[in-house]
N, C-alpha and C positions, 0 to 999 in steps of 0.2 A: 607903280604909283599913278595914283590919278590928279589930272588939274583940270576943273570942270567937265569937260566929256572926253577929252584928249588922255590918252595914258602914256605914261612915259617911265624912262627907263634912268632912275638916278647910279650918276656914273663916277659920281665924287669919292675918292677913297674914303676908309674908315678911318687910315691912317692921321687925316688932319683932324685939325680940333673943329669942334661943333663948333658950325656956322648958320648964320640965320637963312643963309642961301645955297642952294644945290646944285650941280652941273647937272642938268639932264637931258634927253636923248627922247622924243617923241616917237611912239608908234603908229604910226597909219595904215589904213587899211587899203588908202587907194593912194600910195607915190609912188611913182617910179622908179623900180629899184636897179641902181647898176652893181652888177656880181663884185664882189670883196668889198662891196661898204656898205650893203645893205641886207643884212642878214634876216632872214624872215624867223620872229617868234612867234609862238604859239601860244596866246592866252586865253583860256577858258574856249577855248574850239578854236578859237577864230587863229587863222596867221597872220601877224601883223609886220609890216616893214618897221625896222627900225633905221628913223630918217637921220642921219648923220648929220648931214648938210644943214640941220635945222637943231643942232646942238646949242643951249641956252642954259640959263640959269632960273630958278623958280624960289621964291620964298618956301623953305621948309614947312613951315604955319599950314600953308594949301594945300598939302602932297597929303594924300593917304595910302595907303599901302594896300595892292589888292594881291601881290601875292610878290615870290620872288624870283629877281632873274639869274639865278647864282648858275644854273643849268648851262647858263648860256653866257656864261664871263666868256670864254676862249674869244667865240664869238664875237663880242661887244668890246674887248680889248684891241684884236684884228684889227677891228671895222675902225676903234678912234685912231688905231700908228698910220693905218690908211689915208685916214681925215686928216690929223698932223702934219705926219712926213713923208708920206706917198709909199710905204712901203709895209 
């Protein structure tokens, strides 16, 4: 998903009902990544960190969809029990 030049990674289940807002997960190309929370994906060439630590919410309305990160759920689930409850 993109929000102006930032792409980020919506983390919100499918399970809840539609909401005007999203849990998302930003990718960066230059943060400091520490091993088991910052998993590096790979979009359109580039590896990007995904910043944990910088987990937020985004108006739905803004997000466009540039491709998906379902490849890489294991990953992105990890990384949030990580960010949560340290394990």
């Amino acid at each position: 998903m993109g929000f102006g030049d930032v792409l980020m990674v919506v983390v919100g289940s499918d399970l809840l009902a539609p909401d005007p807002a999203v849990v998302v997960i930003p990718l960066l190309c230059d943060y400091s990544a520490v091993p088991r929370l910052n998993p590096l994906i790979r979009v359109c060439g580039a590896e990007l960190v995904l910043a944990a630590r910088l987990i937020s919410a985004a108006r739905r309305a803004r997000l466009r969809r540039v491709r998906s990160a379902v490849d890489n759920g294991d990953e992105i689930t990890r990384e949030t029990d990580v960010l949560m409850v340290g394990v």
